[in-house]
N, C-alpha and C positions, 0 to 999 in steps of 0.2 A: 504494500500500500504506500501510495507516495504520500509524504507530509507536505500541507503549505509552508513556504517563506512567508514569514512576514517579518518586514523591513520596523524597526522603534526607531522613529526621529526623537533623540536620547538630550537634553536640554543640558548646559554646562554653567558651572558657576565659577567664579576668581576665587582662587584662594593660594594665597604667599606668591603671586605674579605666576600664577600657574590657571590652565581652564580644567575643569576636573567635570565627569561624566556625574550629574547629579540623580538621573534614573532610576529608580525602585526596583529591586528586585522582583517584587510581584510582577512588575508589568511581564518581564518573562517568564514570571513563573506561569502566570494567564493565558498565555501564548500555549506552554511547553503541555501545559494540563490540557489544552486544547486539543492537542492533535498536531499543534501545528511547529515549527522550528524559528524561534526569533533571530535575528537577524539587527545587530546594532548598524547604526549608520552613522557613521563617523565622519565629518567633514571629506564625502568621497572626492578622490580628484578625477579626472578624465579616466573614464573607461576602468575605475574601479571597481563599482558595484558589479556592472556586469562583467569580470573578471571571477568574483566570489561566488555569484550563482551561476556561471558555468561550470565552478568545480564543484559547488553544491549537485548538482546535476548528474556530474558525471560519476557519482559518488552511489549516487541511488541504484 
């Protein structure tokens, strides 16, 4: 059975001159209990994201 991706647009906050991933755990846990496979989104650059779910893909 194949799992969904789903992509967490993941919100960041300053802390000591630093940006830190401030996203809840739940949110993937919500996901993971789903059925489905979370997926952080991290400031992608060019041709990232679809780099990581091509090998998600070819994984299955």
């Amino acid at each position: 059975m194949l799992k969904p991706t789903v992509g967490i647009n993941p919100y960041y906050f300053k802390y000591d001159d630093s940006f830190w991933n401030g996203t809840k755990e739940k949110c993937f846990r919500v996901v993971w209990f789903a059925g489905g496979v979370p997926f952080t989104l991290h400031h992608p650059s060019c041709g990232e994201i679809t780099n990581h779910i091509a090998r998600l893909d070819k994984n299955r």
